[in-house]
C-alpha positions as CSV (number, residue, x, y, z in Angstrom):
1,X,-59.0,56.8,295.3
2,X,-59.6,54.5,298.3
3,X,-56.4,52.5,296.6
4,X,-54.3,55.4,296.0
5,X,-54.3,56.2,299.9
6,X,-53.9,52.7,301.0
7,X,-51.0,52.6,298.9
8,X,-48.9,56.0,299.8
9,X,-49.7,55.2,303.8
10,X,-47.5,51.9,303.0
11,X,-44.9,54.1,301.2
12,X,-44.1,56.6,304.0
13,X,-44.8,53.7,306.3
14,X,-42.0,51.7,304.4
15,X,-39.7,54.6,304.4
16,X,-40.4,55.6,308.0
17,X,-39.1,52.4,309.2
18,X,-36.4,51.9,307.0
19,X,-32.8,51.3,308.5
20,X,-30.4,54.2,308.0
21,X,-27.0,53.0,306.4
22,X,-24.4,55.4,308.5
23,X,-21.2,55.1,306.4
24,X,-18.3,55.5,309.0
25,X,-15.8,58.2,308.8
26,X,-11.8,57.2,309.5
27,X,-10.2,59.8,311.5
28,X,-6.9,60.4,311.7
29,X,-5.0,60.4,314.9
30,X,-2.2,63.1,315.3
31,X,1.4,62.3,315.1
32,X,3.2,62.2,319.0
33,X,4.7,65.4,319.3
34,X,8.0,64.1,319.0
35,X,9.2,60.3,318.1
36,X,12.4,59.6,317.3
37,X,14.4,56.6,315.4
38,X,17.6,55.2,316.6
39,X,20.1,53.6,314.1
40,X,21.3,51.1,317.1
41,X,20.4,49.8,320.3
42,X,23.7,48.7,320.9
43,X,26.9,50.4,320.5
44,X,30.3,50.5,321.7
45,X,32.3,53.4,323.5
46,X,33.8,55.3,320.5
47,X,31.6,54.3,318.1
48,X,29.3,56.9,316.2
49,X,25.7,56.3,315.9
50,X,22.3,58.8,315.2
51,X,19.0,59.2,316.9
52,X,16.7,60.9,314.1
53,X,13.7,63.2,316.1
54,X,11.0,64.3,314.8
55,X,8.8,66.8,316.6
56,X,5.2,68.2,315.7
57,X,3.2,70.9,316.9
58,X,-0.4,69.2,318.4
59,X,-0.9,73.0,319.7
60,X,-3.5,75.4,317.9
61,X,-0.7,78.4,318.4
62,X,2.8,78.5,316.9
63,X,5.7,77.3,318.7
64,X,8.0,80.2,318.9
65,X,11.9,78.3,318.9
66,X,11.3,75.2,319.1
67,X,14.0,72.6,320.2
68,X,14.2,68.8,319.7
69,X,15.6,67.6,323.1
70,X,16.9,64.6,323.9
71,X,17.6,62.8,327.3
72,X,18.4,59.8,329.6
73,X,16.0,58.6,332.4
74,X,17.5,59.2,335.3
75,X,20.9,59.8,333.6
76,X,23.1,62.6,332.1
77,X,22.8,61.9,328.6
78,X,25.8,64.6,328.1
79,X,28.1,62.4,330.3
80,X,27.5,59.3,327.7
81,X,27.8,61.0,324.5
82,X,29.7,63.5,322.6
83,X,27.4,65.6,320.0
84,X,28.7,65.0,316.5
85,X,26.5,66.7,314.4
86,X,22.8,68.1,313.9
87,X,23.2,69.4,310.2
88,X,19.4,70.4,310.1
89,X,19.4,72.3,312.8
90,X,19.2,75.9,313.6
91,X,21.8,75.2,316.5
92,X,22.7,72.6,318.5
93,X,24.3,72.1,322.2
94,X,24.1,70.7,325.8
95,X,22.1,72.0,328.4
96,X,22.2,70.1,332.4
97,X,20.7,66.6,331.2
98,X,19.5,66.8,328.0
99,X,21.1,67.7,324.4
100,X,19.3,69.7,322.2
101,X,18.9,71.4,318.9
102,X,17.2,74.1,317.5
103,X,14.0,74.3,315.1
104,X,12.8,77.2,314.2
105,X,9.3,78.5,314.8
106,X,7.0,75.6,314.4
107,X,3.5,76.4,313.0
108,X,0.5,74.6,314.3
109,X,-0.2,71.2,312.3
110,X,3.2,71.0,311.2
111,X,6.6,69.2,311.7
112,X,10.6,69.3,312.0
113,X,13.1,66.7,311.7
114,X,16.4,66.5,313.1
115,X,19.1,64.3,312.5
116,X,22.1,64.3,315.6
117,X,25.0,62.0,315.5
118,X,26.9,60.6,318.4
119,X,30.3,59.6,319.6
120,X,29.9,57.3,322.3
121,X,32.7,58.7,325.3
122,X,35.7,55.9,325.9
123,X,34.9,56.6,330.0
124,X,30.9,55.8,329.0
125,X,29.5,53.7,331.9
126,X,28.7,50.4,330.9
127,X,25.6,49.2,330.9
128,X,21.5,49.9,329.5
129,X,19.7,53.5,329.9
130,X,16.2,54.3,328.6
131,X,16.3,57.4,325.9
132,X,13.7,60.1,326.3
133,X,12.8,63.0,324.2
134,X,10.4,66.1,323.9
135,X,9.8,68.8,321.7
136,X,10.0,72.2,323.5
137,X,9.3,75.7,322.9
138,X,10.2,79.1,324.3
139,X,6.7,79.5,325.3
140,X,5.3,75.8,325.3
141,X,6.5,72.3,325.8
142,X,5.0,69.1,325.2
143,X,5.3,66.1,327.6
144,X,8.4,64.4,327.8
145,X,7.9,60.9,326.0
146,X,9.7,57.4,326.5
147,X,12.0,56.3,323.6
148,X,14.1,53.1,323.4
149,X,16.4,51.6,325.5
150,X,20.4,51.7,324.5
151,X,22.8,49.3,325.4
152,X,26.2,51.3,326.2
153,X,29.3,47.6,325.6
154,X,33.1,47.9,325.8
155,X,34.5,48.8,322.6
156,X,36.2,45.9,321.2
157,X,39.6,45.1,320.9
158,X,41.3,43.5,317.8
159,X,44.7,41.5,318.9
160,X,46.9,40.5,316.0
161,X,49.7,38.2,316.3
162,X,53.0,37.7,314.9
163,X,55.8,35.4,314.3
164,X,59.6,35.8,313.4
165,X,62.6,33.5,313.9
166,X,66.2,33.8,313.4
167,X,68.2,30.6,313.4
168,X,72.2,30.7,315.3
169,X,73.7,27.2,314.1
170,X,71.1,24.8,315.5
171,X,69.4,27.2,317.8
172,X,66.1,29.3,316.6
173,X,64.8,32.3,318.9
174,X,61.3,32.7,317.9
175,X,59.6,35.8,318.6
176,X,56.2,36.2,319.4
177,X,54.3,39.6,318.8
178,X,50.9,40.5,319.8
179,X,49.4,44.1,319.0
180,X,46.2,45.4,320.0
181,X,45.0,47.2,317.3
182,X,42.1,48.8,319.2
183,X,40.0,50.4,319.6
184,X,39.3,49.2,323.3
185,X,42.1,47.9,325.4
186,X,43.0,44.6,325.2
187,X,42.9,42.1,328.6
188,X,43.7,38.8,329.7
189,X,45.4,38.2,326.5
190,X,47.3,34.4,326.0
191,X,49.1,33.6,322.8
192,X,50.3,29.4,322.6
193,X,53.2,29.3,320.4
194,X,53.6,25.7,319.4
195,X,56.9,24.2,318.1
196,X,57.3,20.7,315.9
197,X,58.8,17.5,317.2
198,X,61.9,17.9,315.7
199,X,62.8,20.7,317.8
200,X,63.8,20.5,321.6
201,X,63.3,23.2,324.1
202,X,65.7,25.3,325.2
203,X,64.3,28.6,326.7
204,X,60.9,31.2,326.5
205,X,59.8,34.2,328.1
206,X,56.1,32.6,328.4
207,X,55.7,29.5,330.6
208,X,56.2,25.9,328.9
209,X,52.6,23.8,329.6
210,X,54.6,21.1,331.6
211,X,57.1,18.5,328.7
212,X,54.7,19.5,325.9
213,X,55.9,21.4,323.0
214,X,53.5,24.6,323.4
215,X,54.0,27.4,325.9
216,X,51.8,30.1,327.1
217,X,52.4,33.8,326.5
218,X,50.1,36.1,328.9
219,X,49.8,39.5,328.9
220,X,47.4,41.5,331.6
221,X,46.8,44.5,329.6
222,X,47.5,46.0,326.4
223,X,46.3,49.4,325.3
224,X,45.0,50.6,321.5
225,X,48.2,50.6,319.7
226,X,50.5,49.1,322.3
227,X,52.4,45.8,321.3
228,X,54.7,43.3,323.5
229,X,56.8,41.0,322.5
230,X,57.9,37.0,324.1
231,X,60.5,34.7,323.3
232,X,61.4,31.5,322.3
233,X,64.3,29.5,321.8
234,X,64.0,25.8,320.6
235,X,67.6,23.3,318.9
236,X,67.5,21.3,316.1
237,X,68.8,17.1,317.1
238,X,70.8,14.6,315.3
239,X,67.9,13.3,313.5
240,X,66.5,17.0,312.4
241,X,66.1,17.9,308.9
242,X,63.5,19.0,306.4
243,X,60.7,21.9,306.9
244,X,60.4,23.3,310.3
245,X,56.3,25.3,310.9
246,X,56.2,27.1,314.6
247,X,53.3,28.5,315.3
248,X,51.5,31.4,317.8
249,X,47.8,31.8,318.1
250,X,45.6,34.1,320.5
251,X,43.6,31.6,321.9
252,X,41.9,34.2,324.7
253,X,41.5,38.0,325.6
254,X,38.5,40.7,326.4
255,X,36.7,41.9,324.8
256,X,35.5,40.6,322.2
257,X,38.4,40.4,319.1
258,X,36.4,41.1,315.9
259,X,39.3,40.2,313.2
260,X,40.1,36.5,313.4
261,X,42.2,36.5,310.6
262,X,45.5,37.9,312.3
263,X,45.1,35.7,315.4
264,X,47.3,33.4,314.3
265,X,50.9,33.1,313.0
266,X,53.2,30.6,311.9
267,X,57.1,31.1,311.2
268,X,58.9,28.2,308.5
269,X,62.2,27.7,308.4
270,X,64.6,24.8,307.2
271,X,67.1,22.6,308.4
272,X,69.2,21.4,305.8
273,X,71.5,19.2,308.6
274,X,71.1,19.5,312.7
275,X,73.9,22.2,312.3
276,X,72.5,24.2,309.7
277,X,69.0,25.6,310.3
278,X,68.0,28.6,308.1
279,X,64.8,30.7,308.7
């Protein structure tokens, strides 16, 4: 018996001090009331882009018309963008600073997704604003929340060149033509048409780089779509004959020209004596 005793005192003593094992519990944190993903944070004016918002209700009540909202920090959003589309929504419009579009009624715990789609204005100031966005209610409104920044850039401006030449006896009159095929307007444009050795000058409607054989077509300004066109006249000599290559190239403009492969142009005609040149 005296055993028995000594032995359940060492039991509840070894149970008394044994180390409780807490096995921990992951909780999960709530979603932001709104987030939102941007598909670019750098576009040019007229180009389209989207800003996808999502928007939860943290609350314990419902949210009675909710709205995703969209803004730019100490900017009018409205004055940047044109709204193309929010095909989810309820409705969608502009209101002061901010562009918005309609959920519904949000229950508590749960969430709405909107997808808008932006034209980015031609007059857009240049430059890097800070997007914000909430999720607001007829009769509540979360906090407004800090999104990413967007970088607002000159559309660019694709110059393509071209090259004709008509020959007169031993004269050719080259022409030089240079489009700007948009979308931004093309400036500080210079196109160097170049001439073989064979050929002497005679006249152009650019500026001849001092004796050399090139000369140097600048135009200021060229609008989407607009085109101008430069001449230049070059004669065949005594000792002229065979395959004659002219050439015009862009070699500068702003802004950026994203097609390179109509920068340049090159014109071939033949001279089959210095008094007959065909082209």
């Amino acid at each position: 018996m005296h055993a028995w005793k000594l032995f359940r005192a060492a039991l509840v003593t070894a149970v008394a001090g044994a180390t409780l094992v807490t096995v921990p519990v992951t909780a999960h944190a709530a979603p932001p009331t709104s987030a939102i993903e941007v598909s670019t944070t750098s576009v040019a004016r007229g180009e389209t882009f989207t800003i996808k918002q999502t928007v939860y209700n943290s609350d314990s009540g419902t949210v009675l018309g909710g709205k995703a909202t969209l803004y730019a920090k100490d900017a009018m959003l409205p004055d940047m963008v044109d709204l193309v589309s929010c095909p989810e929504a309820t409705a969608c419009d502009t209101l002061g600073t901010s562009v918005r579009a309609g959920t519904g009624d949000v229950l508590p715990g749960a969430s709405k997704t909107i997808t808008f789609t932006f034209r980015v204005k031609d007059d857009a100031p240049l430059g890097t604003i800070q997007l914000q966005h909430q999720f607001v209610g007829e009769n509540f409104s979360f906090e407004i929340i800090d999104g990413p920044e967007l970088t607002i850039k000159e559309a660019p401006a694709d110059v393509a060149v071209s090259l004709s030449g008509k020959a007169t006896g031993a004269k050719i009159t080259y022409t030089i033509g240079v489009k700007n095929n948009g979308p931004g307007t093309a400036t500080g444009v210079r196109v160097v048409g170049t001439f073989p050795a064979n050929l002497a000058y005679v006249s152009t409607t650019c500026a001849r780089v001092g004796s050399t054989r090139s000369v140097n077509c600048d135009i200021a300004s060229l609008a989407s779509g607009e085109s101008a066109t430069r001449t230049l006249t070059v004669q065949a000599g005594l000792l002229t004959i065979g395959t004659l290559t002219t050439t015009a190239q862009r070699t500068v403009s702003a802004p950026t020209d994203p097609v390179v492969a109509n920068d340049k142009a090159s014109k071939v005609c033949r001279a089959l004596t210095w008094l007959i040149v065909s082209c």
